[in-house]
C-alpha positions as CSV (number, residue, x, y, z in Angstrom):
1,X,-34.7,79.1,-31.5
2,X,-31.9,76.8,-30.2
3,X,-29.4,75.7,-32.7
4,X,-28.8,72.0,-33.4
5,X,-25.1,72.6,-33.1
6,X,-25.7,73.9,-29.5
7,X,-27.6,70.6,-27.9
8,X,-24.9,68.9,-29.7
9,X,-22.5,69.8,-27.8
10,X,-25.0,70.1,-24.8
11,X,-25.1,66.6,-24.7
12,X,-21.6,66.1,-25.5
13,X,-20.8,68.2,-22.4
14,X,-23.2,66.5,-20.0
15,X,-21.6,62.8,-20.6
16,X,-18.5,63.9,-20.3
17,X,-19.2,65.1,-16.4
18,X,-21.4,61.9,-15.7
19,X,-18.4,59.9,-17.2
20,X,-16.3,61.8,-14.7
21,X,-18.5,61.7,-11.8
22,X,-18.8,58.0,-12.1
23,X,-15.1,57.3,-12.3
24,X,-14.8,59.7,-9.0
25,X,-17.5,57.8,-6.9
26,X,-15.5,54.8,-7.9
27,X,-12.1,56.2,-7.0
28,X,-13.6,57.0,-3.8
29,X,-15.4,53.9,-2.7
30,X,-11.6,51.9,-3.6
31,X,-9.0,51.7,-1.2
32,X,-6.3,54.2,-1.0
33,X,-3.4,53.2,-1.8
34,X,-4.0,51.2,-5.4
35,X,-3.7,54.9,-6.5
36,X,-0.4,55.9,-4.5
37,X,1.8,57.2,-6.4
38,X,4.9,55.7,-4.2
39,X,4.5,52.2,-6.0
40,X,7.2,50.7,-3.4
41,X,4.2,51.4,-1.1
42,X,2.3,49.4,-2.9
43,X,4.2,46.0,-3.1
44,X,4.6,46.7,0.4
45,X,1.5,46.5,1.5
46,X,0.8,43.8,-0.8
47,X,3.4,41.5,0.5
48,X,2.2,42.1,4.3
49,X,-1.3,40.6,3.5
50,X,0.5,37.2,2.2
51,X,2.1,35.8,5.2
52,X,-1.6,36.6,6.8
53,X,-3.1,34.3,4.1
54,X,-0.3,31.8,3.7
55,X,-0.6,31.4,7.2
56,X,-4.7,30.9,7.2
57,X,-4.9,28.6,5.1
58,X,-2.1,26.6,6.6
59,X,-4.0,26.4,9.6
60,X,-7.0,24.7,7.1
61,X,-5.2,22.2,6.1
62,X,-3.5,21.6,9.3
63,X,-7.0,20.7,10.7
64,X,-7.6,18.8,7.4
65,X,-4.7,16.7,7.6
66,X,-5.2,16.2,11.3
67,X,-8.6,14.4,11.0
68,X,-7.9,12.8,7.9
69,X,-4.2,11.1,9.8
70,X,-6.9,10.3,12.8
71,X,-9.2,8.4,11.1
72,X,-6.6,6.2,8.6
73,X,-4.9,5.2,11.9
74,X,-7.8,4.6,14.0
75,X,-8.6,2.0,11.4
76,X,-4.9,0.8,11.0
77,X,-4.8,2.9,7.0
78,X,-2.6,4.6,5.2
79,X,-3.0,6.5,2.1
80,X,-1.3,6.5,-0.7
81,X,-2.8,10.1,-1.2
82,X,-1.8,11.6,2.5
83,X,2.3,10.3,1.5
84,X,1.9,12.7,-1.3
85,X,0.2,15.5,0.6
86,X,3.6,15.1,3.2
87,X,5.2,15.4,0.4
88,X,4.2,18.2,-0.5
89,X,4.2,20.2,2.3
90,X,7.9,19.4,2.8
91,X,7.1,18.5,6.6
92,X,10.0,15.8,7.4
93,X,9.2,15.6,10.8
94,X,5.3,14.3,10.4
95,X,7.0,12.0,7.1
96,X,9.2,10.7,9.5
97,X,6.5,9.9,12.2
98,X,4.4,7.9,9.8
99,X,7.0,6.1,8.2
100,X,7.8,5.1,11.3
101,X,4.2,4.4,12.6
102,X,3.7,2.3,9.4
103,X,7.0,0.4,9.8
104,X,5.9,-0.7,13.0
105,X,2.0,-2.1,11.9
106,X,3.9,-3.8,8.8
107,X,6.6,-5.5,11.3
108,X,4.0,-7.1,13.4
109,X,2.4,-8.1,10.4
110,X,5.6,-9.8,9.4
111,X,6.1,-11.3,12.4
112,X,2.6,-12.9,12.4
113,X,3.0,-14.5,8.9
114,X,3.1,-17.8,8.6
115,X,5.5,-17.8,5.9
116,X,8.9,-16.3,7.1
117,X,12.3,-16.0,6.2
118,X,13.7,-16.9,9.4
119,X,15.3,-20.6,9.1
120,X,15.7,-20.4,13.3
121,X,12.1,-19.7,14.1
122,X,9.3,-21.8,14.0
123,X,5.7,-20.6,14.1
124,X,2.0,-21.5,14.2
125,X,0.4,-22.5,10.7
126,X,-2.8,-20.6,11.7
127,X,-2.3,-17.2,14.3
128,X,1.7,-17.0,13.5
129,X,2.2,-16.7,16.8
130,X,6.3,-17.9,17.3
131,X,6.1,-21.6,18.5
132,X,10.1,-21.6,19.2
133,X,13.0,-19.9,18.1
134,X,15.7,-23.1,17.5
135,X,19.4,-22.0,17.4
136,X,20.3,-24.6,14.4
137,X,23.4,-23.4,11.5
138,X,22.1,-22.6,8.1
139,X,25.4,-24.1,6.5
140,X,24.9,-27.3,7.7
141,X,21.8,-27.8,5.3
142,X,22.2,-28.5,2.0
143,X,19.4,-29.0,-1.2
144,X,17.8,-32.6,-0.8
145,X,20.6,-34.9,-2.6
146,X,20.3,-35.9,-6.1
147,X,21.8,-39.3,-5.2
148,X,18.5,-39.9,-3.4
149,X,16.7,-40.2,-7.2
150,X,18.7,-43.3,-7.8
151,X,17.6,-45.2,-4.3
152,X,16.8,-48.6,-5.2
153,X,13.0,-49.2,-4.3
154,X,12.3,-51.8,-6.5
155,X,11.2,-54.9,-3.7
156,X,8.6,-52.0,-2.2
157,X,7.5,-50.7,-5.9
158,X,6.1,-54.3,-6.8
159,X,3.9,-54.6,-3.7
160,X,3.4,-50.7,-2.8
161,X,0.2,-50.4,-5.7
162,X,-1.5,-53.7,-4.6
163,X,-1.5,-52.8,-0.7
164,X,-3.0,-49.5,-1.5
165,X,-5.5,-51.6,-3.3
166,X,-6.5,-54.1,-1.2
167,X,-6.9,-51.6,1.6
168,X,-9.0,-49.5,-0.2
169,X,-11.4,-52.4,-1.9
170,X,-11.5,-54.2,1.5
171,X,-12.3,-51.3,3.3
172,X,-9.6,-51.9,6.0
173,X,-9.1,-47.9,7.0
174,X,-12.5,-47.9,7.3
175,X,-12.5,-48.7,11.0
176,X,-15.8,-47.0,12.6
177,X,-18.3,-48.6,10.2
178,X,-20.0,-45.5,10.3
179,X,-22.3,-46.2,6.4
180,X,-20.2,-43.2,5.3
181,X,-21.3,-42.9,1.3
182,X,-17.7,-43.2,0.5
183,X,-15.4,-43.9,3.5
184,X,-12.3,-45.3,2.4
185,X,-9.6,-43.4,3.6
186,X,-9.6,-43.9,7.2
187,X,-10.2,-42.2,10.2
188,X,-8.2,-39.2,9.5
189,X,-10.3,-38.3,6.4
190,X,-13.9,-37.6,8.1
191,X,-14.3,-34.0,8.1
192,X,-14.6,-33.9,11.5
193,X,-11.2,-35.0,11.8
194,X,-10.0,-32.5,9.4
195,X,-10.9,-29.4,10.8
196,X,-7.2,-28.6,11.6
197,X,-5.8,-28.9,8.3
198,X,-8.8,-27.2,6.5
199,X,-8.4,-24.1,9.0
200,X,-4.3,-24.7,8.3
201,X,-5.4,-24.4,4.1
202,X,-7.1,-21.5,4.4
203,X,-4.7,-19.7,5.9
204,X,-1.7,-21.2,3.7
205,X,-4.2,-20.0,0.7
206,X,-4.5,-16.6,1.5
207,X,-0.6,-16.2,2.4
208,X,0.7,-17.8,-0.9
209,X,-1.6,-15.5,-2.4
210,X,-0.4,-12.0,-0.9
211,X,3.3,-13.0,-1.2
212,X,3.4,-14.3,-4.7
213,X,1.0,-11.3,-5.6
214,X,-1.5,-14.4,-7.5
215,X,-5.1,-14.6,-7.7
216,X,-5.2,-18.1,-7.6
217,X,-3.5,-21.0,-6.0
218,X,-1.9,-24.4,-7.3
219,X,-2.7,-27.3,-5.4
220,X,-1.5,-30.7,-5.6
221,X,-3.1,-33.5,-3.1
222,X,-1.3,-36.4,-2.8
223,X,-2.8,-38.2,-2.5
224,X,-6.2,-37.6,-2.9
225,X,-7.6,-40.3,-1.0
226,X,-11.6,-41.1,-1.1
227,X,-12.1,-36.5,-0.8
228,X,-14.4,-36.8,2.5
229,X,-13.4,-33.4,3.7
230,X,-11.4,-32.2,0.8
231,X,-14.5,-31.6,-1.9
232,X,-16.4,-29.6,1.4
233,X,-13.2,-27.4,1.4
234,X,-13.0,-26.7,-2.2
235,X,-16.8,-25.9,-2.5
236,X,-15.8,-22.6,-0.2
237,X,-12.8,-21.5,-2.2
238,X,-12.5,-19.7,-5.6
239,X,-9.1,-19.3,-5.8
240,X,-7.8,-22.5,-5.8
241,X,-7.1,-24.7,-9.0
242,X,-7.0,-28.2,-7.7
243,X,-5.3,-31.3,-8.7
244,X,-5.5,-35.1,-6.8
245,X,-3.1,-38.1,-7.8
246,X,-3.8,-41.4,-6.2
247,X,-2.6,-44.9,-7.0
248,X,-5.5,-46.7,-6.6
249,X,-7.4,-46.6,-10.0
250,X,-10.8,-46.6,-8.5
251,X,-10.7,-43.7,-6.7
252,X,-9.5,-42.2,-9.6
253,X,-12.5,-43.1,-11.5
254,X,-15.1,-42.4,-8.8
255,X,-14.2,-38.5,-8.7
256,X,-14.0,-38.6,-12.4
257,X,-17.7,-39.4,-12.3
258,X,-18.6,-37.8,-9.2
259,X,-17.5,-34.2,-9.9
260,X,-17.8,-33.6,-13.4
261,X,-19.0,-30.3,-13.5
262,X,-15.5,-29.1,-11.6
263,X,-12.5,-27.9,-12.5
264,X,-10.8,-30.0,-10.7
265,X,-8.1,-32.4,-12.3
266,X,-7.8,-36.1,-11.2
267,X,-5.1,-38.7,-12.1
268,X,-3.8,-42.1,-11.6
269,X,-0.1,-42.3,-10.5
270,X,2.7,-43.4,-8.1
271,X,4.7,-40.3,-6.7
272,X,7.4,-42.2,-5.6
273,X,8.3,-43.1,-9.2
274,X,6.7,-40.7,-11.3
275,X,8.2,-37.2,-11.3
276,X,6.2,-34.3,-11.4
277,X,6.1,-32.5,-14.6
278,X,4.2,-29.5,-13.1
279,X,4.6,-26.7,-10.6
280,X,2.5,-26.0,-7.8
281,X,2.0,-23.5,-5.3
282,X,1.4,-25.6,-2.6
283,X,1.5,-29.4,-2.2
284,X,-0.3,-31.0,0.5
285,X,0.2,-34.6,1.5
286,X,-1.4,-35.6,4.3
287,X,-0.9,-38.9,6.5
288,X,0.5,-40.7,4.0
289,X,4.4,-40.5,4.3
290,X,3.9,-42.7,7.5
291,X,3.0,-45.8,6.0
292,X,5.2,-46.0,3.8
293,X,9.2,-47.6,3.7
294,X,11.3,-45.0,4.9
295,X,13.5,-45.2,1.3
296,X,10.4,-44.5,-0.9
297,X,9.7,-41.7,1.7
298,X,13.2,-40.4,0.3
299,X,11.9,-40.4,-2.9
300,X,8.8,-39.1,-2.7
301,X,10.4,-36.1,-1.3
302,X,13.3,-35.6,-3.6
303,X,10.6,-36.0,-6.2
304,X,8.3,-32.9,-4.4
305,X,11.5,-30.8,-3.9
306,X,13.1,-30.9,-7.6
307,X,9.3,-30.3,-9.0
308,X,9.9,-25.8,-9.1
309,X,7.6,-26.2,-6.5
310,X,7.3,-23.4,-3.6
311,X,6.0,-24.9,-0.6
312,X,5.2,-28.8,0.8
313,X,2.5,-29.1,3.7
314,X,3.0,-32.7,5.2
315,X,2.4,-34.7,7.7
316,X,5.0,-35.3,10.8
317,X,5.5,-36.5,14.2
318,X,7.8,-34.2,15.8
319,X,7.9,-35.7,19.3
320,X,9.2,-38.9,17.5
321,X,12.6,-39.5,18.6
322,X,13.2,-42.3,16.2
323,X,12.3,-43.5,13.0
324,X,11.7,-47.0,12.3
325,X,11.2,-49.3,8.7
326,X,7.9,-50.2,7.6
327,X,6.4,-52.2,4.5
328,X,3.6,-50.2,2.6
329,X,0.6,-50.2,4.6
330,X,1.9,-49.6,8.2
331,X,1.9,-47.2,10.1
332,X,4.9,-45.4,11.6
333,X,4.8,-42.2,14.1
334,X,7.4,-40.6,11.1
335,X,9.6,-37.4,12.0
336,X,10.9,-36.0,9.4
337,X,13.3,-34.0,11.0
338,X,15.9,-36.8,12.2
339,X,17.8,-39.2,10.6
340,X,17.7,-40.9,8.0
341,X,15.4,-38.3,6.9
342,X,17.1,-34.7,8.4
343,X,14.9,-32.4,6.8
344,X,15.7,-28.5,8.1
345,X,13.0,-27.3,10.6
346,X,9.4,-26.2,8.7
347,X,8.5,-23.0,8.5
348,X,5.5,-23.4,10.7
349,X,3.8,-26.4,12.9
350,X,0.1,-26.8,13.5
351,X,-1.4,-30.3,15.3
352,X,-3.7,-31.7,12.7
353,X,-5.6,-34.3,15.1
354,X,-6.3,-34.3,18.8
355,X,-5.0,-36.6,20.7
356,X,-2.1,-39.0,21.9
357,X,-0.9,-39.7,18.1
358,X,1.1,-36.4,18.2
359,X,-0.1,-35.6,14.7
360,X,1.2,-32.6,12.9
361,X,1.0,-30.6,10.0
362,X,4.4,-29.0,8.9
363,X,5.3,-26.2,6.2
364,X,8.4,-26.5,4.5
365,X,9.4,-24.3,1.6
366,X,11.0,-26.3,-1.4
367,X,13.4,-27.5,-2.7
368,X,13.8,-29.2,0.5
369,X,16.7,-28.6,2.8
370,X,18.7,-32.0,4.3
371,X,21.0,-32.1,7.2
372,X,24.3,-32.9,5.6
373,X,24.9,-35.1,8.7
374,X,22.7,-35.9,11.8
375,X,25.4,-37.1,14.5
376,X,22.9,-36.5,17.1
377,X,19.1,-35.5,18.7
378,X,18.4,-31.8,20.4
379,X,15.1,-31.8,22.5
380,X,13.0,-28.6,22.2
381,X,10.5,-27.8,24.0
382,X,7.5,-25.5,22.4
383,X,4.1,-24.4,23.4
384,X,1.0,-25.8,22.0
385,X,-1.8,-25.6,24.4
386,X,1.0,-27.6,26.6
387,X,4.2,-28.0,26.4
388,X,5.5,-29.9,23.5
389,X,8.9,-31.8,23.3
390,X,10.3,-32.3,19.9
391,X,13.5,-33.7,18.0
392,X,15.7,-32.6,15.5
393,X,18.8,-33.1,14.3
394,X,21.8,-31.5,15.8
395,X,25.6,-30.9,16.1
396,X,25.6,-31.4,19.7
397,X,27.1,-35.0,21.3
398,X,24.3,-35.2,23.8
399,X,21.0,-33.8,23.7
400,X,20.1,-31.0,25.4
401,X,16.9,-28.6,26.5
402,X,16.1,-25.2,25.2
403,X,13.2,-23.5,27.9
């Protein structure tokens, strides 16, 4: 009879030798050298295989970076992300490249904006497009003068208000007896006379808005006039926070009742001898500089260019070679680039009304720059649709032509 000692260590004995026969298959089925015994051979074998994968996976995200650059510039992108990745990688040469490649798309982007920093150059108020470059001398423009403030405009104050009345109660702007609802305003204020500016706004909108880094827009109209085309443009906007000033009272009170569900802000006032006590992002006034005595034109724009302000969109006649005096109510073909106006060239020019009255809308960024002296008239010629001669002021005796 077997003792229990004996199958004891029987079965001691047997898993011992499966134990070891296990670990042997597995020494076997590993690879060699993890069980050399010259370590150095080891590590060198090890650091072969890591170039081989570096290199592998460099390749991957070669390709990966390849499609991923292809796409963002087939779509004119570039990626915060993909900067960090080049980064990264420590790969000046491809850095290089797209800092280059995104210089360029953000240079003609720059030179397509409508608001520039280049006093010489003049543009269009919609595509950007460089109108003419004008050689004029940046020191010989100085901030609008504060003397201006004190320009006696008394004999023009008294009857100013009750011209604008009478016009507007008679109707006498009203020239096409169309039965418009509210037609008071003239010609110039049917919308399909306004198409120009409106296009000219949106554009000036979106603009202000990228360079001031602002989700909305400021916008004074002055002055309001009877909002034919104005209300239209609002009604497609979001972004802008709207005010109108008019002198005549009964406009006033019309929009009052007619949009009160808006936000938009009405008031009674006379710009030429009320100061603003508000900044705006943009103030437009349109066609309404020309009928009016070129003194309280003076004022009117001292008064827009000490307002903190940023930038006036106005109405001028730049193929005007002369500027005459009229009592409020007339009309004048008003450039307000020559004397005894001399405002520096706007930033940009758009025509605001087809046809031989050479109306135009210019931008100027304020405060407003005057020519300390206009001693005489340079001709420029510019392209809009055909060639366009214009006047400003300049230190040349004679005038002369710039192709």
């Amino acid at each position: 009879m077997v003792k229990p000692v004996a199958i004891f260590v029987g079965l001691i004995t047997a898993c011992v030798i499966l134990v070891l026969f296990l670990q042997l298959k597995m020494t076997l089925e590993c690879e060699p050298f993890v069980y050399t015994k010259d370590i150095r051979k080891h590590f060198a074998n090890d650091l072969k295989r890591k170039p081989h994968t570096k290199q592998v996976r460099s390749q991957d995200e070669e390709k990966r970076d390849n499609l991923e650059t292809a796409y963002l510039d087939k779509n004119g992108l570039y990626s915060e992300r993909i900067d960090h990745f080049l980064k990264a990688t420590g790969d000046d040469e491809r850095d290089r490249k797209d800092r280059f490649e995104r210089t360029k798309v953000q240079q003609v982007h720059t030179d397509r904006s409508v608001i520039h920093n280049n006093f010489s150059k003049v543009v269009n108020c919609i595509t950007g497009e460089t109108m003419k470059n004008i050689p004029i001398d940046q020191q010989n423009y100085v901030r609008m003068r504060e003397s201006i403030r004190d320009i006696d405009t008394h004999k023009y104050d008294k009857i100013r208000k009750s011209k604008f009345v009478e016009i507007f109660n008679n109707g006498f702007w009203d020239m096409e007896k169309d039965g418009a609802e509210f037609q008071r305003s003239g010609p110039g204020s049917k919308l399909e006379n306004a198409q120009g500016v409106i296009a000219i706004l949106h554009t000036l909108i979106n603009e202000i808005k990228r360079i001031k880094n602002i989700r909305k827009v400021n916008l004074l109209d002055v002055p309001c006039g009877d909002m034919q085309w104005m209300a239209k443009f609002l009604k497609t906007r979001d972004d802008v926070i709207y005010t109108g000033i008019d002198i005549v009272p009964n406009l006033i009170d019309h929009h009052k009742t007619m949009y009160p569900f808006t936000e938009w802000e009405f008031h009674r006032g006379d710009i030429a001898t009320t100061p603003l006590t508000k900044s705006y992002d943009l103030i437009l006034c349109r066609m309404m500089l020309q009928h009016l005595a070129l003194k309280t034109v003076l004022k009117i724009l001292h008064n827009f260019s000490s307002s903190n302000s940023s930038y006036l969109l106005t109405t001028t006649f730049p193929t005007n070679p002369m500027n005459n005096d009229v009592i409020p109510g007339e009309f004048q073909r008003l450039n307000l680039e020559i004397s005894p106006i001399g405002l520096k060239p706007p930033l940009c020019y758009h025509r605001d009304q087809d046809g031989p009255g050479g109306h135009y809308m210019g931008l100027w960024e304020l405060p407003l720059q005057q020519y300390t002296k206009c001693p005489a008239l340079t001709q420029y010629r510019i392209w809009d649709r055909i060639p366009l001669k214009i006047h400003t002021c300049s230190q040349k005796k004679k005038a002369l032509w710039f192709a």
